[in-house]
BAZAVEX-190353 format. One line per field, with one value per atom (N, C-alpha, C): atom name; residue in three letters; z, x, y; residue number from 1. Coordinates in steps of 0.1 Angstrom, whole numbers, plus 2048, in hexadecimal, padded with zeros to 3 digits. Each point is the difference from the previous one (the first is absolute). Layout:
# BAZAVEX-190353
a [CA, ...]
r [ALA, ...]
z [Z, ...]
x [X, ...]
y [Y, ...]
k [NUM, ...]
***
This chain:
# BAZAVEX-190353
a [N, CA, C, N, CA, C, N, CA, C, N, CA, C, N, CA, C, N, CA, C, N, CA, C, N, CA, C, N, CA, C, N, CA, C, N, CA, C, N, CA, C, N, CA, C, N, CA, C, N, CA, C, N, CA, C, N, CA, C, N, CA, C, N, CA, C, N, CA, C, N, CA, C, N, CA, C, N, CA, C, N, CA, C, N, CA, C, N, CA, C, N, CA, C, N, CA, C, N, CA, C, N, CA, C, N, CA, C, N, CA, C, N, CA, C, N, CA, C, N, CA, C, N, CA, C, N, CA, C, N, CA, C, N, CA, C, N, CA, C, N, CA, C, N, CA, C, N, CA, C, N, CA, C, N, CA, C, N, CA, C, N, CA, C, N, CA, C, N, CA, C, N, CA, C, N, CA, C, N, CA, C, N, CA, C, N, CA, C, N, CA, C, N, CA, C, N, CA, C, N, CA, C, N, CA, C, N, CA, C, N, CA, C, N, CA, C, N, CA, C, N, CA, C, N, CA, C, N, CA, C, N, CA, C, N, CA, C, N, CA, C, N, CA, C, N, CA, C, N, CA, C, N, CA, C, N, CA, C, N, CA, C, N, CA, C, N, CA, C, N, CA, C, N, CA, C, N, CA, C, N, CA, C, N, CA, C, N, CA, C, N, CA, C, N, CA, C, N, CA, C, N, CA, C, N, CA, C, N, CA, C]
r [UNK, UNK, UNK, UNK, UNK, UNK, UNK, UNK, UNK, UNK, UNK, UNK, UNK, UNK, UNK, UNK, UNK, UNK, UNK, UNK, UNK, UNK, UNK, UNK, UNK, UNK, UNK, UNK, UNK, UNK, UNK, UNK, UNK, UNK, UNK, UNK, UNK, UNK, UNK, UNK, UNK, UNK, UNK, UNK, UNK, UNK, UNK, UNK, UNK, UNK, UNK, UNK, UNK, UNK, UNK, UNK, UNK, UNK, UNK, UNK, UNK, UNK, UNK, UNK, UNK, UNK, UNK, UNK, UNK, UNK, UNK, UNK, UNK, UNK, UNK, UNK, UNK, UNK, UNK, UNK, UNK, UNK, UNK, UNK, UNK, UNK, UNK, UNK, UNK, UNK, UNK, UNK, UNK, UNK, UNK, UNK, UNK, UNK, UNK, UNK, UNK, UNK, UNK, UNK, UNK, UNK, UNK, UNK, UNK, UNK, UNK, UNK, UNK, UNK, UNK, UNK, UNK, UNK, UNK, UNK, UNK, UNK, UNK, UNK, UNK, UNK, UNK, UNK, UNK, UNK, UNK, UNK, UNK, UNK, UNK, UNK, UNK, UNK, UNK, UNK, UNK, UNK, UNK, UNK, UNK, UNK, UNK, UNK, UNK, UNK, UNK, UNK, UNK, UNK, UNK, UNK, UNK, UNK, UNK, UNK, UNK, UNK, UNK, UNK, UNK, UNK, UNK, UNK, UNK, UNK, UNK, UNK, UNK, UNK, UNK, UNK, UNK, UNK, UNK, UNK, UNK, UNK, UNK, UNK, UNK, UNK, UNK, UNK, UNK, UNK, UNK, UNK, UNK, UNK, UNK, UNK, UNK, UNK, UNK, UNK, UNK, UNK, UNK, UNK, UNK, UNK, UNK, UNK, UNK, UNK, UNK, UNK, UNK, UNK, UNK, UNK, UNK, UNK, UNK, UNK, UNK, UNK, UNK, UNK, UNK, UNK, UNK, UNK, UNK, UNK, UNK, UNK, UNK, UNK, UNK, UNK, UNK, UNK, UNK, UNK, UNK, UNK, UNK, UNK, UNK, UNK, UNK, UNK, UNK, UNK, UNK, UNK, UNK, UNK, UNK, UNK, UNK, UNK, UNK, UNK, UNK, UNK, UNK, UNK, UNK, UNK, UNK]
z [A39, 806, 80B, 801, 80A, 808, 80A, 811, 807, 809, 80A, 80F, 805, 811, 80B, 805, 80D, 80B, 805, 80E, 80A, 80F, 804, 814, 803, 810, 802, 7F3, 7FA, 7F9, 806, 7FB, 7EF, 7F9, 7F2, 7FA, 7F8, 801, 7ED, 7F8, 7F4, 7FE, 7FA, 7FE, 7EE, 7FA, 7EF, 7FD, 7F3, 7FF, 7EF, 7FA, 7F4, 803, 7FC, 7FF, 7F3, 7FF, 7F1, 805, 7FE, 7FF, 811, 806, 80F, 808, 7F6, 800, 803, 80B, 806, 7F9, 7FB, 802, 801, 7FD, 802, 80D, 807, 813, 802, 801, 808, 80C, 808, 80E, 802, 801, 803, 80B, 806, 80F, 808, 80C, 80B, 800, 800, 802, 7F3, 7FA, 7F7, 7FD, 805, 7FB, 806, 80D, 802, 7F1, 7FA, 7FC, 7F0, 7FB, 7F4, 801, 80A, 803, 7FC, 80C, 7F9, 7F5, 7FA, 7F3, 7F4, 7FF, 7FC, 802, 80C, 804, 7F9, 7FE, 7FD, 7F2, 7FA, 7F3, 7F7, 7F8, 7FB, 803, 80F, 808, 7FD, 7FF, 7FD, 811, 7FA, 80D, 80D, 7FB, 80B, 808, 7FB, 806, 804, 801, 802, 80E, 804, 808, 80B, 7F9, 80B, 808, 7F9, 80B, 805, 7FE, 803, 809, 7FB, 80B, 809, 808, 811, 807, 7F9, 804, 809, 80B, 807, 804, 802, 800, 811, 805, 813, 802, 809, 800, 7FB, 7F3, 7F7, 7F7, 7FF, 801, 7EC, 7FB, 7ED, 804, 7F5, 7F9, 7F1, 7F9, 7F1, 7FB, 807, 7F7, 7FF, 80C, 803, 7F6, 7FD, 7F7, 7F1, 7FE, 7F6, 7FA, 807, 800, 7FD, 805, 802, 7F2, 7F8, 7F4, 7F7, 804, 7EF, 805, 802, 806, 7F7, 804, 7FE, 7F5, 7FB, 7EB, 800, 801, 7F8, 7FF, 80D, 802, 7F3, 7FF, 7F9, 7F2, 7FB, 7F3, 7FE, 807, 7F9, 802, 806, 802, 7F2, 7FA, 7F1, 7F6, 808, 7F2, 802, 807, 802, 7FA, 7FE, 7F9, 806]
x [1A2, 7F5, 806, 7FB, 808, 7F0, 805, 7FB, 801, 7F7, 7FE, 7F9, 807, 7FA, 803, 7F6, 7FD, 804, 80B, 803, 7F9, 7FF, 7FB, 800, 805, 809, 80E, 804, 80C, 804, 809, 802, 7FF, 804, 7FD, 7F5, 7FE, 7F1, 7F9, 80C, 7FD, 80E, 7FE, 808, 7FE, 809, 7FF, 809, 7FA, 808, 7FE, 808, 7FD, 802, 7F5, 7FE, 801, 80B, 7FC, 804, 7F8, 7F9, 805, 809, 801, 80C, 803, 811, 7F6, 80B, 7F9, 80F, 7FB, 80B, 7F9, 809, 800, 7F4, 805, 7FD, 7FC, 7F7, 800, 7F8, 809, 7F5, 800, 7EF, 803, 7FC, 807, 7FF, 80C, 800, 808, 811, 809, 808, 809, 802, 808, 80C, 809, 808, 803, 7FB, 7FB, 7F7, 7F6, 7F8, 807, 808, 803, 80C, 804, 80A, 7FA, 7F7, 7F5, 7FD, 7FA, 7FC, 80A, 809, 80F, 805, 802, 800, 7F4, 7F6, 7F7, 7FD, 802, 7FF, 801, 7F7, 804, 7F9, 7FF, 7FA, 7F7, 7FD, 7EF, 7F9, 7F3, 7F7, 800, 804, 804, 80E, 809, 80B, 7FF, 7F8, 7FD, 7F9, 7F7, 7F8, 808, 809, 80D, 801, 80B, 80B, 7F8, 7F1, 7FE, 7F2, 7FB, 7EF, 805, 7F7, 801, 809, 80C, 807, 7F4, 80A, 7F5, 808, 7FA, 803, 801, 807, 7FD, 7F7, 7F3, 7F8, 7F0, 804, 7F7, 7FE, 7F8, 7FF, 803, 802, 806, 80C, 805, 80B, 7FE, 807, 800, 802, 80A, 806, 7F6, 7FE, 7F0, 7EE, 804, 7F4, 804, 80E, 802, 7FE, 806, 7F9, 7F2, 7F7, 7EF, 802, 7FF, 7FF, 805, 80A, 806, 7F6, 7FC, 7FC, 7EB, 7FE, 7F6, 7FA, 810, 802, 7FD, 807, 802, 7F5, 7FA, 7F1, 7F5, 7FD, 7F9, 802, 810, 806, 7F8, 802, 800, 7EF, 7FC, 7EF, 7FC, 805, 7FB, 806, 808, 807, 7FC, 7F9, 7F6, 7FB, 7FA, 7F3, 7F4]
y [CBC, 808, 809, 80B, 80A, 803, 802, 7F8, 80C, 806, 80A, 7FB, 801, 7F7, 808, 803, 80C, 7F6, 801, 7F9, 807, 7F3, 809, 7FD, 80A, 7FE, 802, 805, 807, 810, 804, 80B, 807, 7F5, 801, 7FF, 80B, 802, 7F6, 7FF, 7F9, 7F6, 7F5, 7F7, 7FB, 803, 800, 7F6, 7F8, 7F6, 7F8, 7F9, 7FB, 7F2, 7FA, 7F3, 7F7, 7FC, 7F2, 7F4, 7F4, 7F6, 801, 7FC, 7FC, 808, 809, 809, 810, 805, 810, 805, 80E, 808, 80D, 80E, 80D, 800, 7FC, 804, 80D, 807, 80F, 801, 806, 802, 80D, 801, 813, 803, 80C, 7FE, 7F7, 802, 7F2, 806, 7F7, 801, 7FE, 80F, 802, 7F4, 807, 7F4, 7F1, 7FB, 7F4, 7F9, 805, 7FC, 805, 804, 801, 7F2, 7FF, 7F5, 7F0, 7FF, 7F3, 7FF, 80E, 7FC, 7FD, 806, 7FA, 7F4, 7F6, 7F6, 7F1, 806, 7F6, 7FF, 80C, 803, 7F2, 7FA, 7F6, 7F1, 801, 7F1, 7FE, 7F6, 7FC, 802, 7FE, 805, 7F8, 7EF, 7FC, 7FF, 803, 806, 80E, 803, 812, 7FB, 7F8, 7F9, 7FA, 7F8, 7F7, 80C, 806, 80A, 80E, 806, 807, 804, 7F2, 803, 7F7, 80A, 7FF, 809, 809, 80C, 806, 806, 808, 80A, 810, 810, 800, 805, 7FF, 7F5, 808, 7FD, 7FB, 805, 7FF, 7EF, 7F9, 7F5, 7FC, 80C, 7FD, 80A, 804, 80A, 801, 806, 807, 7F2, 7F9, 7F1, 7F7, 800, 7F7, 802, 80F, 803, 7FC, 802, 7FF, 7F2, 7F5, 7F3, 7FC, 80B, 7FB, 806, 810, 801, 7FB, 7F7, 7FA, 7F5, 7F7, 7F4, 803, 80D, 804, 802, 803, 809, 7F3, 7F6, 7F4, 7F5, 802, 7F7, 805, 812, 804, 7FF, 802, 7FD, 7ED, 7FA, 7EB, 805, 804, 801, 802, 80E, 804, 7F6, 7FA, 7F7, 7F0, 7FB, 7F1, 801, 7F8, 7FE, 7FC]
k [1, 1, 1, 2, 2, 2, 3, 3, 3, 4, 4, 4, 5, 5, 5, 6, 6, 6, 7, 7, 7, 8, 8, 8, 9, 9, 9, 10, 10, 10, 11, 11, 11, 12, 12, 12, 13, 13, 13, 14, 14, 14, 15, 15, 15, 16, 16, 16, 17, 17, 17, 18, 18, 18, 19, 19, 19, 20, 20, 20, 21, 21, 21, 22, 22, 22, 23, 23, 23, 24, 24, 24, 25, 25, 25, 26, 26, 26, 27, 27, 27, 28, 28, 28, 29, 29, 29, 30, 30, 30, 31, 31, 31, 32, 32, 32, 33, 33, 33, 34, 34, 34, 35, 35, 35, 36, 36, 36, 37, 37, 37, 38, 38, 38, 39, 39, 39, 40, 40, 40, 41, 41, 41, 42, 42, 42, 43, 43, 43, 44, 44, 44, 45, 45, 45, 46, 46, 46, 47, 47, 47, 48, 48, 48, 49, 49, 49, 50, 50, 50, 51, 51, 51, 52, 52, 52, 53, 53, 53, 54, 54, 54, 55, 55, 55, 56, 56, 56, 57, 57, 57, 58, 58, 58, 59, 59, 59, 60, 60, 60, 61, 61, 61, 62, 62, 62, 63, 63, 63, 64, 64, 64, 65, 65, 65, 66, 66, 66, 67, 67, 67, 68, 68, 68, 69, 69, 69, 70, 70, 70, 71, 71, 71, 72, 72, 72, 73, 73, 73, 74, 74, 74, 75, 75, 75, 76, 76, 76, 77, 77, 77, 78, 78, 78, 79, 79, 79, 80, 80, 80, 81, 81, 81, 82, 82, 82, 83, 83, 83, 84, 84, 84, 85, 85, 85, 86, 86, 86, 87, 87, 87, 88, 88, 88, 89, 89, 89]
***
């Protein structure tokens, strides 16, 4: 399933993503921090959502209480809640 999630208290204005069964890949963040954020997405490429979760929610931007990594955690977390939703019974 490929995944679009509007962060938000972050510079990146869309966060794109492909989800199968519990595995994220092709990462895109549009907007933020160019190559910081092509770097993460390179780095996690592959993790499942709760290793995506471990090492990356709760990041925080200065003073800002999320970051890009931090959102990106709540959207995979979010894809994945809504993906098992349609697929329960």
């Amino acid at each position: 399933m490929d995944y679009t999630y509007e962060p938000e208290n972050v510079c990146a204005m869309q966060i794109c993503f492909h989800l199968e069964d519990n595995i994220v890949s092709n990462i895109q963040f549009i907007g933020g921090c160019n190559g910081n954020l092509k770097a993460i997405a390179k780095l996690v490429d592959g993790w499942t959502v709760e290793k995506i979760e471990e090492y990356l929610k709760g990041n925080l931007c200065g003073r800002r209480q999320t970051s890009c990594a931090d959102q990106l955690a709540i959207a995979v977390r979010e894809a994945y809640d809504k993906a098992s939703a349609v697929v329960a019974p």
